[in-house]
C-alpha positions as CSV (number, residue, x, y, z in Angstrom):
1,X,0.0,0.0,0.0
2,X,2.4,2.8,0.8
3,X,4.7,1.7,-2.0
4,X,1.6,1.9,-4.2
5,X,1.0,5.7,-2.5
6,X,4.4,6.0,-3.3
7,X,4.8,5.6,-6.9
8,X,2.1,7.2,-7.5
9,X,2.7,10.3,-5.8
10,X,6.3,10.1,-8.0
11,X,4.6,9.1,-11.1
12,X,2.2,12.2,-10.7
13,X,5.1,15.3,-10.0
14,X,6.5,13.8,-13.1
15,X,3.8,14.2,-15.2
16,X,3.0,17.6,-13.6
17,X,6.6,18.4,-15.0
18,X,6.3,17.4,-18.2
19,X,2.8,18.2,-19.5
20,X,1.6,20.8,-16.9
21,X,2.3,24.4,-17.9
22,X,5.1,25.9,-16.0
23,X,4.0,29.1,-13.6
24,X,5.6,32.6,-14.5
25,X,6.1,35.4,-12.5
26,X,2.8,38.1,-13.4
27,X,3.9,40.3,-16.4
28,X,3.8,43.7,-15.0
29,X,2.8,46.0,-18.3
30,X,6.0,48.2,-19.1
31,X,4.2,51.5,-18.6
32,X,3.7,51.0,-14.9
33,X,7.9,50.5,-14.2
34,X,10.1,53.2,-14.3
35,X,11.9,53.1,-17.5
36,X,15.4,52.4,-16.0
37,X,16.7,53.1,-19.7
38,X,16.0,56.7,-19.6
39,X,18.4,56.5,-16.7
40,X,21.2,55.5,-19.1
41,X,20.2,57.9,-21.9
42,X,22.8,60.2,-19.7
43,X,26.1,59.5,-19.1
44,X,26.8,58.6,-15.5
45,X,25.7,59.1,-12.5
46,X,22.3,58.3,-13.3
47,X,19.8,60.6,-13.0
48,X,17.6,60.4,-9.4
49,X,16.0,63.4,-10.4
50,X,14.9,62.4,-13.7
51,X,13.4,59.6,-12.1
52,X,11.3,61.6,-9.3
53,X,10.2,64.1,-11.9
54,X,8.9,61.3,-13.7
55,X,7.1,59.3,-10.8
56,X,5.7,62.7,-10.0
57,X,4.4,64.4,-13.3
58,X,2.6,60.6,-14.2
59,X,3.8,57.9,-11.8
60,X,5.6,56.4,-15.1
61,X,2.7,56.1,-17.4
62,X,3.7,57.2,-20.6
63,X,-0.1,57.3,-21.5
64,X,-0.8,60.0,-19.0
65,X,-2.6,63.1,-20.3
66,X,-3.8,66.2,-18.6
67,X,-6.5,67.7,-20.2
68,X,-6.4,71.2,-18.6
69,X,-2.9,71.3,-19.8
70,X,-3.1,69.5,-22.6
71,X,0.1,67.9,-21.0
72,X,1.2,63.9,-21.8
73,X,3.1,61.4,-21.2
74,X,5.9,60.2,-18.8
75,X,7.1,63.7,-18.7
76,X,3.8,65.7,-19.3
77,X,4.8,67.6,-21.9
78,X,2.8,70.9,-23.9
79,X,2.8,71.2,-26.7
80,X,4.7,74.7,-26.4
81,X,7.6,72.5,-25.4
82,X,7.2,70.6,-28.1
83,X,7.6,74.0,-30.6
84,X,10.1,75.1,-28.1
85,X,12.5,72.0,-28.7
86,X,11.8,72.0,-32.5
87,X,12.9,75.8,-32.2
88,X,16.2,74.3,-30.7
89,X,16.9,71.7,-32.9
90,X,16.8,73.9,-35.8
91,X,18.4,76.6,-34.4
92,X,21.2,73.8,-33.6
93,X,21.0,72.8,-37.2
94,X,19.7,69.0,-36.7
95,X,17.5,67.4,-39.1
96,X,15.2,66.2,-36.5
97,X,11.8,67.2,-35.0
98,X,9.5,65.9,-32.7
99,X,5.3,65.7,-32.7
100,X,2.6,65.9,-30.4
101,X,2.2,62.2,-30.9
102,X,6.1,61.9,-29.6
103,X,5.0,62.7,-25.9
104,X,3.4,59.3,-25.7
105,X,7.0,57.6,-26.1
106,X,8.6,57.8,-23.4
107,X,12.2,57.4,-24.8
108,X,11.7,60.3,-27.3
109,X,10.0,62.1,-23.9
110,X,13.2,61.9,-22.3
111,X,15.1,62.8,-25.3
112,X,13.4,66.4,-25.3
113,X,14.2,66.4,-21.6
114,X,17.4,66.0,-22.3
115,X,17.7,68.2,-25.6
116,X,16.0,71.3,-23.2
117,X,18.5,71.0,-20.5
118,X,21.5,70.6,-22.5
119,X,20.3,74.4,-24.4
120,X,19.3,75.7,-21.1
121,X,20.7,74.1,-18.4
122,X,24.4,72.7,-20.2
123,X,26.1,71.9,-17.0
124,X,22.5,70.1,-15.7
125,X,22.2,71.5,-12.3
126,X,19.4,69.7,-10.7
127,X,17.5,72.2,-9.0
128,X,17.9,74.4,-12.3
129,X,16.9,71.3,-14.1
130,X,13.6,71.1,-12.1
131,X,12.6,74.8,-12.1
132,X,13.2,75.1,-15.7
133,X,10.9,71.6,-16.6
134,X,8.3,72.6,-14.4
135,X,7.7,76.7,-15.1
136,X,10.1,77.2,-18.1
137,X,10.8,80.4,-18.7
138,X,11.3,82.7,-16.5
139,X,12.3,79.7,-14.4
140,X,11.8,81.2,-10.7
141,X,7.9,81.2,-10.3
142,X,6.5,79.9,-6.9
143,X,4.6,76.8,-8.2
144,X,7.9,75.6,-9.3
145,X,9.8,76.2,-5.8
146,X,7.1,74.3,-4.6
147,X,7.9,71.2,-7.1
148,X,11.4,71.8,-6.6
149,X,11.0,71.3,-2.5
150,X,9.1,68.3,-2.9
151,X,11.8,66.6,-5.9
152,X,14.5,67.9,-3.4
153,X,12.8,66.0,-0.1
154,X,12.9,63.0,-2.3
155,X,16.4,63.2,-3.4
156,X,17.1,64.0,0.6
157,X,15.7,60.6,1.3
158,X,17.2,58.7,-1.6
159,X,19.8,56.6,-0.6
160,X,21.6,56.1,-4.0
161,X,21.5,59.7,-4.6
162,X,23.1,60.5,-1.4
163,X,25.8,58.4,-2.4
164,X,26.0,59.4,-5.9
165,X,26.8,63.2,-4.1
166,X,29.0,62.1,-1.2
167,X,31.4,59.4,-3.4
168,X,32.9,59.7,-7.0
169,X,32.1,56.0,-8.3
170,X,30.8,54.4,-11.2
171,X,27.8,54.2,-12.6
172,X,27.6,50.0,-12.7
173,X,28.8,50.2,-8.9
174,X,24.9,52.3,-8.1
175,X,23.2,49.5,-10.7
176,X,25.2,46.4,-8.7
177,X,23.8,48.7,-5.2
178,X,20.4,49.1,-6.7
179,X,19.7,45.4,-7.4
């Protein structure tokens, strides 16, 4: 009897092996995790406060849209930025441009980001970086001190940040922290 229980309690995980379907780990749709690519768009350290705007402008859906604003994506962009970086990558003489459409990617998003602070902010100081992304210009209105205090209590608490400030190291020594 309990060889009988035995065998057949061995002769059933095999089966299970071989012909039931294996369990994965729940697909978490792409738009809902921070894009850790955009991270790497930059050269090092990478950039925390990329990363809070982000979480805070659409807490990383790139499908977000605000209708008062007519702002979207990751970023929430207007479409006066849009002109804006247009203006820039003409006046720099590059044959590219970007659409209204372009604010639902969220790598091109984060290439305008990045296209607006190098013109304006070359040497990417991060409060600068905020102030200018969240009132243009000018870039010292009170609705962006505000954002700026509350990206800046978030870097205050981030750990890797911190670290990125206090040590000169390399970016695949934060990744290798991170994980």
């Amino acid at each position: 009897m309990k060889k009988t229980l035995l065998l057949t309690i061995v002769l059933f995980a095999l089966f299970s092996l071989l012909i039931l379907p294996k369990a994965q780990a729940p697909i978490i749709p792409k738009e809902f995790k921070p894009p850790l690519k955009h991270y790497l768009l930059r050269a090092e350290p990478p950039d925390r406060v990329l990363y809070f705007m982000e979480e805070k402008e659409s807490n990383f859906n790139p499908k977000a849209y605000n209708k008062r604003e007519h702002a979207a994506g990751i970023l929430q962009i207007r479409p006066i930025m849009i002109n804006h970086i247009n203006w820039i990558l003409q006046k720099q003489g590059k044959d590219m441009s970007f659409t209204l459409a372009d604010r639902f990617d969220s790598t091109k998003s984060v290439k305008m980001y990045y296209i607006y602070q190098e013109y304006h902010n070359p040497n990417y100081d991060p409060k600068l970086a905020v102030y200018l992304w969240n009132g243009g210009q000018p870039i010292y209105k009170k609705m962006s001190h505000k954002y700026w205090l509350d990206i800046k209590s978030k870097l205050d608490k981030d750990d890797v940040y911190l670290y990125i400030l206090n040590a000169n190291i390399k970016q695949n020594d934060i990744y290798e922290r991170e994980l």
